[in-house]
Each structure stands twice: as structure tokens, then as C-alpha cells.
MARDREN-81289 format. One record per atom (N, C-alpha, C): residue in one letter; x negated, y negated, z. Coordinates in steps of 0.001 Angstrom, whole numbers, plus 500000, padded with zeros to 6 digits. Example, Ala and Ser with C-alpha at 12.3 -4.5 7.8 and 13.67 -1.06 7.14 Angstrom:
// residues 2
A486810505690507800;A487700504500507800;A486800503300507800;S487150502250507080;S486330501060507140;S487100499970507870;
This chain:
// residues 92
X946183194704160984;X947343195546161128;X948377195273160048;X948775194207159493;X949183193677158623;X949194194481157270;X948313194616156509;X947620195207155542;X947736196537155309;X947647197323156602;X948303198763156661;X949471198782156709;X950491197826157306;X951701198335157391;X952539197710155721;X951362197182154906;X951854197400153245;X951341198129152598;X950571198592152889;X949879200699152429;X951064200953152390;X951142201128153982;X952331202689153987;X953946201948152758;X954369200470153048;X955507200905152239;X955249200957150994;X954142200468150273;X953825200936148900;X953783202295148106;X953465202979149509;X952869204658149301;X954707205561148655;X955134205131149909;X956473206004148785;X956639205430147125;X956414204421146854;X956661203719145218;X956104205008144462;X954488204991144933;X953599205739144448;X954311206893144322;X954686207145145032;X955043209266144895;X956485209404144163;X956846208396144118;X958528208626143501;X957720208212141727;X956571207060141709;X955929207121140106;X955590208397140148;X954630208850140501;X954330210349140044;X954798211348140171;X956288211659140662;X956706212345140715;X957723212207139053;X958308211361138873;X958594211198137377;X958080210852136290;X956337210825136582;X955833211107135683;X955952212382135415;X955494213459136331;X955509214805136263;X957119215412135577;X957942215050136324;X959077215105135307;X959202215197134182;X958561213529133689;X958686213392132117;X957287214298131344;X957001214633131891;X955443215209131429;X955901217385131216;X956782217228132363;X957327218744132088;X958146218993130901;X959589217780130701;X959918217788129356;X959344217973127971;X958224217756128257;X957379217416126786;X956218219091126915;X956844219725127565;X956236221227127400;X956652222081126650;X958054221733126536;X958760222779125687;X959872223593126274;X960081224846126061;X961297225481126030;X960772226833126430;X959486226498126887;X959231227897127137;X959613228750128688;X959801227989129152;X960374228529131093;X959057228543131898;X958537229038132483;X957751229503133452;X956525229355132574;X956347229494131647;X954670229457130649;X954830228295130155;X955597227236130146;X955542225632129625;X954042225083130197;X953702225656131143;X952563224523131547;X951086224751131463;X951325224963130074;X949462225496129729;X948855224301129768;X947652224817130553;X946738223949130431;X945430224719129810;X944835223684128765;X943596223972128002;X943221222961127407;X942152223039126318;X941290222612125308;X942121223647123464;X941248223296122489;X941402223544121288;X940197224963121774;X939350225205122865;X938683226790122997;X939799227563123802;X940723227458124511;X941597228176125108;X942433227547126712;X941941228546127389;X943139227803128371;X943936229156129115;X944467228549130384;X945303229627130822;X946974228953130840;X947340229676131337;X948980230038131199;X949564230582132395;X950343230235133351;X951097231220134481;X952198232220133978;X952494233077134125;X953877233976133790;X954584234460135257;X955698234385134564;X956633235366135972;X956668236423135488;X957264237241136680;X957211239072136558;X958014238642135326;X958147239915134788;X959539240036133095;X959600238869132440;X958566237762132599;X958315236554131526;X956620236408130823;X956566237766130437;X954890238081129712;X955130237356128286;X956208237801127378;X956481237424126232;X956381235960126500;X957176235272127038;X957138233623126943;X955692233329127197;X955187233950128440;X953732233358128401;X952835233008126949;X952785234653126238;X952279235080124978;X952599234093123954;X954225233578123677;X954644232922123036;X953730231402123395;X953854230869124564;X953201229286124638;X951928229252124645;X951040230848124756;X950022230863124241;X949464230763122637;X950364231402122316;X950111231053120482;X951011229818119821;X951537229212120740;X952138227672119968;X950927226862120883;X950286226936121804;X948739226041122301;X947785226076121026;X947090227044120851;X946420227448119995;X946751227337118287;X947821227338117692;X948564227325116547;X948407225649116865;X948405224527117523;X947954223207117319;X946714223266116466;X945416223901117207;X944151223664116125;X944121224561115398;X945012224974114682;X944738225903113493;X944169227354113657;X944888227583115456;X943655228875115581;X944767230055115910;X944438231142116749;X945534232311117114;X944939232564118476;X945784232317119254;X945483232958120624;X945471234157121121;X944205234535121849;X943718236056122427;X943778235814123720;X944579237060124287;X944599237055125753;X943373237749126309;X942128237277127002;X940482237635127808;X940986237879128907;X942339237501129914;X942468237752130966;X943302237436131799;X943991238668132760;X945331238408133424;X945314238992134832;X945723237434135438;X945284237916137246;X946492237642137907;X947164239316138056;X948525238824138935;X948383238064140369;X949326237519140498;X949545237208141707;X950431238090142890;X950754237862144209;X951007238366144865;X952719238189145168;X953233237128144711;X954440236603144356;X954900237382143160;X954430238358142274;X955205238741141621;X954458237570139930;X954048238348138778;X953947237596137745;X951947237003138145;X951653235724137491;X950307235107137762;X949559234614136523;X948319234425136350;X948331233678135562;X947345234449134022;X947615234196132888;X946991234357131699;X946080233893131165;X944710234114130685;X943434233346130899;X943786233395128870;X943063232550128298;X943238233302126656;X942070232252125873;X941710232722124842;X940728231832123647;X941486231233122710;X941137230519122041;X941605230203120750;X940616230478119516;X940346231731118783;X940040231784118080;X940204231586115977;
């Protein structure tokens, strides 16, 4: 019983670390708003957008891609039901 009851107070440490990791990890996305958080490879990657934030998406799609020397193409866009959703794209 012992042993569990230093799980649990360890467990908040844990979530307050990863929660400012995530923090510091959002800073280092950029300036883009709502499309900061691409995730991909140097072949492409998707992108989320809000409604009336297509351009920013577009924009953090071609500064992803403009890393390996390439130009990003948008293959695909699946709104969501909230309004906005996410941007599928290559790096060619």
C-alpha cells in the first residue's frame, strides 16, 4: 500500500512536466495561430485550420516544407464539425 500511495503523489509532478513541456514546445511553432502545429516528415504532413484561418494554415504549410528545400501541395482537406479541420499536404 505504501508504494501506491507514492504513484499517486508523483503523478501530478508528471503532468505539470508535460504540461510545460507542451508549452515550451508550442512556442517554438511559430506565429502562425491555429496552423502552428504541423505535424509531418520532409514527404508532408497535415495541418489543422480554423473557419477564416485557411491562409495561415497554407502559410505553415509552405514554411514546413520550405525546411527541405521543397513547396507544399495541399492532397487534402477534411472539415470538421466545429467549424474549420484539418489540411493533409506533400512536400514536393
Amino acid at each position: 500500500m505504501r508504494e501506491q500511495s507514492v504513484v499517486r503523489r508523483s503523478q501530478p509532478w508528471r503532468t505539470a512536466l508535460a504540461l510545460a513541456g507542451m508549452v515550451a514546445l508550442t512556442g517554438c511553432a511559430g506565429s502562425s495561430g491555429s496552423a502552428g502545429s504541423v505535424t509531418g516528415n520532409e514527404q508532408g504532413g497535415k495541418v489543422p485550420y480554423a473557419e477564416g484561418g485557411i491562409q495561415s494554415a497554407m502559410d505553415a504549410t509552405q514554411a514546413h516544407c520550405r525546411q527541405f528545400g521543397k513547396k507544399g501541395q495541399i492532397i487534402q482537406m477534411t472539415p470538421s464539425a466545429e467549424g474549420g479541420g484539418v489540411i493533409a499536404f506533400q512536400c514536393r
